[in-house]
N, C-alpha and C positions, 0 to 999 in steps of 0.2 A: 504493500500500500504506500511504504513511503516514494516509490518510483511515480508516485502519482506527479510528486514535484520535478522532476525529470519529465517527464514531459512537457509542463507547461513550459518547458525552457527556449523552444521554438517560438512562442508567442512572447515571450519576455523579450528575445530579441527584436521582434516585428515591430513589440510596441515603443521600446529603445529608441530604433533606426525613426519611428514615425515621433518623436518627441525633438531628435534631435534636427531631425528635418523640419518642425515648427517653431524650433529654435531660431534658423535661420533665415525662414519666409516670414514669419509672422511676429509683429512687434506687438508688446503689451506695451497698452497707452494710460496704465496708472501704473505701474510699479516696473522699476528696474530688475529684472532679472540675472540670476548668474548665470545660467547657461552650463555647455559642456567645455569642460577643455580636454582635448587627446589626449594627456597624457596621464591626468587625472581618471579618467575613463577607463586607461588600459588598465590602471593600476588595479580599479575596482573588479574589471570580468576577471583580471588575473586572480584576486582573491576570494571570488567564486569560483571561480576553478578549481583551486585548490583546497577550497572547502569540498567539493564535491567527491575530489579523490581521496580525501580523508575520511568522509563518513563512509565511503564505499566498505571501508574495515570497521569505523568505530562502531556503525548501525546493527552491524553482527552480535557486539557486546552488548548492544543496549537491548536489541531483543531477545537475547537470552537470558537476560535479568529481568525484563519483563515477562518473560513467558515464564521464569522460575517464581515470580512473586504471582503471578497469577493463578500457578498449579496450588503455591501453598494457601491463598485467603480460598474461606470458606465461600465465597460472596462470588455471584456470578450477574453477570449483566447482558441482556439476549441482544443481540442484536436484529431481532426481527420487532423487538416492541419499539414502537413509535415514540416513547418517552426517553426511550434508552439515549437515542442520538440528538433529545434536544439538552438532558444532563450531559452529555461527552462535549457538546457546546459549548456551554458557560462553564462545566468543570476544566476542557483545555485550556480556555478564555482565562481563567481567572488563575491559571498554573503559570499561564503568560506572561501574564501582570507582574507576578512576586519574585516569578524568573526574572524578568526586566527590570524591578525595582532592586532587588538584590544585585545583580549586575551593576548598578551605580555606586551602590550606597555601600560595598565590600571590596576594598581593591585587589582581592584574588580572583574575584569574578567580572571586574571591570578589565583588568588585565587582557581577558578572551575580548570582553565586548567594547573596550575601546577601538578597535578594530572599526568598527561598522561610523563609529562618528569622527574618524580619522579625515575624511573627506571635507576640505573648504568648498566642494560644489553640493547643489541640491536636485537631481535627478535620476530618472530610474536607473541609473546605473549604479546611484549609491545603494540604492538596495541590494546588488550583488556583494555588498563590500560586506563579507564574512570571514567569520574567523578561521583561525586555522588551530583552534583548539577548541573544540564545540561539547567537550566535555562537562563543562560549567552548567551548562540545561538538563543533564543525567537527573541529577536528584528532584526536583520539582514535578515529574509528570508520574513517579513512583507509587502516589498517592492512588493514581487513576489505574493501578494495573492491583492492588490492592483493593480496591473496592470494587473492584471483577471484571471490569471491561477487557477485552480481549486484545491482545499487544497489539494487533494487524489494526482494532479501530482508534489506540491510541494514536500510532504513525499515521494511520488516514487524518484524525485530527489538525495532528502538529503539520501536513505540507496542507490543511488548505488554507489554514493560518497563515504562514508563511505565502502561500498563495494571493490570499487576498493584502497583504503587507506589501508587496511589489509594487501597486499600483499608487498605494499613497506615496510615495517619493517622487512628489514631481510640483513645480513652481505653477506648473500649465493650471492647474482645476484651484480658484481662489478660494470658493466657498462650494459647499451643498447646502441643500434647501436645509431650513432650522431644525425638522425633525429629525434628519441624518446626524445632522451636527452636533445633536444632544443626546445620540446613544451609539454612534459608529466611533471608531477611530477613521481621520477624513487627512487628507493631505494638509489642511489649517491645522489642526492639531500637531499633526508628526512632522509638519515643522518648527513647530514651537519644540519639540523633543530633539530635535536636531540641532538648535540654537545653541551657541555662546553665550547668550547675554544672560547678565546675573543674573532677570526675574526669570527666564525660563530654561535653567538649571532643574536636571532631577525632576523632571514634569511631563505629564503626559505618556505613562507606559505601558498603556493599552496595545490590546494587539489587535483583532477586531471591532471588540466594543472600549468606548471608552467610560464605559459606566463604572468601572473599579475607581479610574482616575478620581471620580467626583464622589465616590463614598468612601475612598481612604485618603482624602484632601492631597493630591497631589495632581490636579488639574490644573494646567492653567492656559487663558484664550492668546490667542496670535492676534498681540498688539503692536509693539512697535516691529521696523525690520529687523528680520530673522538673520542673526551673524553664522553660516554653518563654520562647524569645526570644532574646535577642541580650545578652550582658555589658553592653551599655550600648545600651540599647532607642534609639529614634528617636521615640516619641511620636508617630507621626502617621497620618492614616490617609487623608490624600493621595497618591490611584497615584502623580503624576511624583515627589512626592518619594521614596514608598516603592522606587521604578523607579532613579535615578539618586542618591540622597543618598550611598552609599558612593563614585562616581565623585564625584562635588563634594570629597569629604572628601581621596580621593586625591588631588586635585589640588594642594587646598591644602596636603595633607602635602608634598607634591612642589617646590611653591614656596617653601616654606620649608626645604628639606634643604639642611647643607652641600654641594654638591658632587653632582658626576653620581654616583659611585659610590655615595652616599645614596639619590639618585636610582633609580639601577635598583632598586639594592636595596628599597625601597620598593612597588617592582611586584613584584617577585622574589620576597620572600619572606613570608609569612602578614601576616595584618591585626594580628598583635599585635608585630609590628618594629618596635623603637626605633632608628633613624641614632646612632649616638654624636653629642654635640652639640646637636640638634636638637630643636627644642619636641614637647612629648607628643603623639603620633599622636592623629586626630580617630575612627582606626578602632575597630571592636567585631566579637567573635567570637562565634560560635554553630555 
């Protein structure tokens, strides 16, 4: 089931190639756009790429721990009842969420997903921009293979998530009608989650709906312009550096902290943690 996202990969192209060709024909008459640049571009299908060839092995692990945590709960989920896949819904939805928000606010797990907001442009090509350690989402979908859903409809889940997340990356679609806008995750929103700027830091980490944003207070609307990138960019547009630069950086925050309890903490808590004591963190937020 997870090959479901492998296919849409023909259409992610198609829609790319037609975004970036609107880029060049068509002028927006309120808002300055970033657009693509080459080099930036290659950098992101590169790093989809390489995502791809790594889960080719890691997805083996992952379903074999789902399928071993499914044999042992008691609890089984049918997939022929009509209830079953509107809970595998808001239960992926909402496994999304905590995985995203942890992904920020931990810098062992920001480490994987600074990756994806390494990018100073805003378009569907940012959305290929993955990591190349996707191990960090293992624990958060655990829950769903425990309370008996079958590992084949958790993976169907997780790509059409991912599925439908492709399409929000892009400057082209300003708003959707207000109903959309108050229960989807919508291209307004996930660029405000792509943002530099202090207020929209750590906000907006929905993945289909954006309903968790706005009942665990970490919503917020796309008001002024949206800065993409990272508080303190990386400059480069080399995959292994873009892949691993924030591990390098933890490391060395690590070796230089007084003491374990700096130490953990350091892993522990968001990339903008200062150790009392210790020289300025090498990390950056986005």
């Amino acid at each position: 089931m997870a090959e479901v996202l492998y296919y849409a990969f023909p259409f992610f192209v198609l829609l790319l190639a037609l975004e970036w060709l609107s880029f060049r024909h068509v002028e927006d008459e309120h808002v300055e756009l970033v657009g693509y640049d080459v080099v930036d571009t290659r950098t992101s299908i590169t790093m989809g790429v390489g995502n791809v060839i790594i889960n080719v092995g890691w997805k083996l692990v992952v379903v074999l721990v789902y399928t071993a945590l499914y044999e042992l709960t008691p609890l089984r989920i049918s997939p022929s009842d009509w209830w079953a896949w509107v809970l595998l819904f808001f239960a992926d939805d909402l496994a999304y969420y905590w995985f995203h928000r942890v992904s920020h606010e931990s810098r062992v797990f920001w480490a994987s997903h600074v990756v994806h907001h390494s990018s100073q442009h805003y378009n569907l090509s940012t959305a290929l921009r993955q990591t190349w350690v996707p191990m960090t989402y293992f624990p958060f979908w655990l829950p769903l293979a425990l309370m008996g859903f079958p590992p084949w409809m958790i993976l169907l889940a997780q790509s059409w998530s991912l599925i439908y997340q492709f399409w929000i990356h892009t400057e082209r679609v300003r708003r959707l009608p207000r109903w959309a806008e108050a229960v989807l995750n919508t291209p307004s929103h996930h660029r405000v989650h792509h943002g530099s700027n202090e207020q929209y830091l750590d906000k907006n980490y929905g993945g289909i709906l954006i309903i968790w944003d706005r009942l665990f207070g970490t919503y917020e609307p796309e008001g002024e312009r949206v800065r993409y990138g990272l508080t303190k960019n990386i400059e480069t547009h080399n995959p292994v550096q873009v892949a691993f630069h924030e591990y390098i950086a933890l490391w060395h925050d690590i070796r230089r902290a007084p003491g374990w309890r700096a130490r953990f903490g350091l892993m522990y808590h968001g990339p903008g943690w200062q150790p009392e004591g210790a020289p300025p963190v090498e990390s950056s937020q986005g």
